[in-house]
C-alpha positions as CSV (number, residue, x, y, z in Angstrom):
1,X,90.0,105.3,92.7
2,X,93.2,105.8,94.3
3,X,96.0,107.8,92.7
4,X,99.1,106.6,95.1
5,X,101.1,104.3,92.4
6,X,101.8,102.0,95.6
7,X,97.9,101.2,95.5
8,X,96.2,98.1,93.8
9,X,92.8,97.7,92.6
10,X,91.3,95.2,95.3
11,X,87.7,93.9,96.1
12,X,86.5,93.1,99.5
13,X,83.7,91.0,101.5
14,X,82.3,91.1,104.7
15,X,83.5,87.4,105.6
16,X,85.6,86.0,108.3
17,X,88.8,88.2,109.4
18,X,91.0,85.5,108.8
19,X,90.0,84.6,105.4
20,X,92.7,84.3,102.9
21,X,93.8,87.1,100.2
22,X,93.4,86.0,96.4
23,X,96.2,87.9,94.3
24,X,95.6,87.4,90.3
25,X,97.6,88.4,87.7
26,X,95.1,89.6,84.8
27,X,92.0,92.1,84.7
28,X,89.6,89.3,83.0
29,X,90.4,87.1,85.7
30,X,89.8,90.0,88.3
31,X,86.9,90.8,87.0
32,X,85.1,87.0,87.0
33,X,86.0,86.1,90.0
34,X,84.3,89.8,91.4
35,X,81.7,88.6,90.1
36,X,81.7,85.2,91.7
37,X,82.2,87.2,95.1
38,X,79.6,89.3,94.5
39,X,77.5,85.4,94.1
40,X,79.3,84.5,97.5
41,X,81.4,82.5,95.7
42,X,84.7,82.8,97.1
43,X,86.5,79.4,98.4
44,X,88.0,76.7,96.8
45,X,89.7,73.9,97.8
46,X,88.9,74.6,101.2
47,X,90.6,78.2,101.2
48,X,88.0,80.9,101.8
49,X,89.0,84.3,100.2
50,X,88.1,87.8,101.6
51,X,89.6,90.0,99.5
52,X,90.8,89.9,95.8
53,X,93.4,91.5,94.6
54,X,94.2,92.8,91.0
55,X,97.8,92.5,90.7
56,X,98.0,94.2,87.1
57,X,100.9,92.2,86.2
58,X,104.4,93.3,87.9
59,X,102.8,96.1,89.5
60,X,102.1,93.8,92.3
61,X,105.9,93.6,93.8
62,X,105.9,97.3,94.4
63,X,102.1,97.4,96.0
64,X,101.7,94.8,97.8
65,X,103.2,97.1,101.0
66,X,99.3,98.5,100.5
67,X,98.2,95.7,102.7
68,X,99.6,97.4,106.0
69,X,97.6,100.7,104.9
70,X,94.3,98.6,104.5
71,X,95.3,97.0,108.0
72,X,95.2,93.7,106.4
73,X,97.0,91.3,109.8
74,X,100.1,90.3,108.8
75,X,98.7,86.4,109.6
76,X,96.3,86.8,106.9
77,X,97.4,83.7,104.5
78,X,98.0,85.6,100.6
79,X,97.8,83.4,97.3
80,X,99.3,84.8,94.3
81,X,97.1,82.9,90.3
82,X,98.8,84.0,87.2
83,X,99.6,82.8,83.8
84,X,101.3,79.9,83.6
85,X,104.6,81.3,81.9
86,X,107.8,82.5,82.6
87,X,106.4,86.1,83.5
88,X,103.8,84.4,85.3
89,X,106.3,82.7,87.6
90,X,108.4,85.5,87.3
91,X,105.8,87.6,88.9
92,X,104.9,85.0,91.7
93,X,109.3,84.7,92.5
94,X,109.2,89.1,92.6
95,X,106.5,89.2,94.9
96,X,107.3,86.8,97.1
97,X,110.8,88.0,97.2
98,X,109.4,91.8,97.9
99,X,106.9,91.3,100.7
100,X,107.3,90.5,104.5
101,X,104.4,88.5,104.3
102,X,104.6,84.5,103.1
103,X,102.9,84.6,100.0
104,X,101.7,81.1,98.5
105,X,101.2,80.2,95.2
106,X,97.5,78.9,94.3
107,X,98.6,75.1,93.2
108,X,95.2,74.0,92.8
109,X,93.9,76.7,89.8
110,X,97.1,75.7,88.3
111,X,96.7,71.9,87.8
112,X,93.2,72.7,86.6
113,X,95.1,75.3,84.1
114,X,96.6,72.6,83.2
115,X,93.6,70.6,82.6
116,X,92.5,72.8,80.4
117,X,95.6,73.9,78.7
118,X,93.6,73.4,75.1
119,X,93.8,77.5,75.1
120,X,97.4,77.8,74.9
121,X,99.1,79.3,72.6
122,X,103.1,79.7,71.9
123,X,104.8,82.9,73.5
124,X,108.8,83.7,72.7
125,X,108.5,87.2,73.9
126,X,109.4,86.1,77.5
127,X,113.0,86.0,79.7
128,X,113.2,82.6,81.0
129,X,113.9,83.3,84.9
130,X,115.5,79.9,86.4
131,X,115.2,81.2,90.0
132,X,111.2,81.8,89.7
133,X,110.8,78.6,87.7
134,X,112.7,76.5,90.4
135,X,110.4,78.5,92.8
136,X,107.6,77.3,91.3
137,X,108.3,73.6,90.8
138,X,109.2,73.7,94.8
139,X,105.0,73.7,94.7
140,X,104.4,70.6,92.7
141,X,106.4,66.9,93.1
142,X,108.9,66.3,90.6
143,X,107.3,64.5,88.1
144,X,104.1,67.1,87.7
145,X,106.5,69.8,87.8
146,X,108.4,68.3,85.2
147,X,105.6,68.0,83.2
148,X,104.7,72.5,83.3
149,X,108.6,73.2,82.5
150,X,108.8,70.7,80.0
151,X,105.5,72.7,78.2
152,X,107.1,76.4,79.3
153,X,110.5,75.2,77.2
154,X,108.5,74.4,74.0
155,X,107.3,77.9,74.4
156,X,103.8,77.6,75.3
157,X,101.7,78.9,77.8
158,X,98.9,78.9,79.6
159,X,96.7,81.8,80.1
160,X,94.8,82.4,84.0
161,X,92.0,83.2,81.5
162,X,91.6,79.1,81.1
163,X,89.8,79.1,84.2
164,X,86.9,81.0,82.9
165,X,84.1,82.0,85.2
166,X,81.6,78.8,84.6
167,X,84.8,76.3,85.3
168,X,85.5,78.4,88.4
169,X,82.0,78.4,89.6
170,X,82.1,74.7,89.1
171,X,85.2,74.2,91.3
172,X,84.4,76.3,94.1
173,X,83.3,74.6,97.6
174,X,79.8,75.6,97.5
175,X,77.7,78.7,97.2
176,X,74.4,79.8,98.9
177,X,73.0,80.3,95.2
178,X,69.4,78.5,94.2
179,X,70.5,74.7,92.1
C-alpha cells in the first residue's frame, strides 16, 4: 500500500496500452467491478478499460497527478462514475477542473442509474454546486438532462451502487467466460 496522500488505490490489467482509465467514486463499486476485471470483464459500450481507479470520494482532485508517476500517456482517454448527486457532480466538475488531462464523464452507467433509480433515497445534506451541475447536463441533451436535475432538486439521489455487479456483467460488451 502506498502512504504518499497524492496516491489512489487503482487496479490494473495487462490489456491494450491505449485502453481507457475507469475513475469511480465509491469502494463497493471499486470493488465489483475488480472483480469483473479479474473475469476479463472490462468494456462497455465499446470503451475498453485498463485500469480502475478508486477515487474515494474528493480525494480524487488532489491524486489524480499520480497518473504521471504510474507513466499513465497523457492520451489515455479517463472516465470519471459516481453518485448521481450534487457531490457526485461536484466531484466529476473538481476533477476535471484539477487535472491536465480531459477527463469524461461515463454517460452510459449513468442513464442505466437512471434506469434503475428504484434505490434512491432522499439526501439534504449536500451543497448544490450550479457550475458542476451545468457541467454535467453539457453530457446529456436538454430534455434527459432535464429530467436528472429535476430529480437532484426534489432531493433524491442516486447511488453508483445501482449498478450492482450482475447488471454490470449484463451490460458489458462481452466476456471470454463459459455461457
Amino acid at each position: 500500500m502506498l502512504s504518499d496522500l497524492r496516491a489512489f488505490f487503482y487496479y490494473q490489467i495487462g490489456k491494450e496500452k491505449d485502453d481507457a482509465i475507469l475513475i469511480v467514486e465509491n469502494k463497493d463499486t471499486f470493488f465489483s467491478l475488480k472483480k469483473l476485471f479479474m473475469e476479463d470483464i472490462c468494456s462497455w459500450n465499446g470503451i475498453s478499460f485498463s485500469m480502475l481507479i478508486y477515487g474515494e470520494g474528493n480525494k480524487i482532485t488532489r491524486s489524480i497527478d499520480y497518473l504521471e508517476e504510474l507513466n499513465v500517456p497523457q492520451d489515455i482517454k479517463v472516465y470519471y462514475f459516481g453518485d448521481l448527486d450534487p457531490m457526485g457532480l461536484t466531484i466529476f466538475y473538481r476533477l476535471k477542473a484539477s487535472s491536465q488531462r480531459e477527463i469524461h464523464l461515463m454517460v452510459p452507467f449513468y442513464r442505466e442509474m437512471w434506469n434503475h433509480r428504484k434505490y434512491s433515497e432522499v439526501k439534504n445534506d449536500q451543497e448544490w454546486n450550479e457550475r458542476a451541475i451545468e457541467c454535467f447536463s453539457s453530457y446529456f441533451d436538454p430534455e434527459e438532462s432535464e429530467l436528472y436535475i429535476q430529480y437532484l432538486k426534489e432531493n433524491k439521489y442516486i447511488p453508483q451502487e445501482a449498478l450492482h455487479i450482475e447488471l454490470l456483467r449484463g451490460l458489458s460488451d462481452g466476456t471470454n467466460q463459459a455461457v
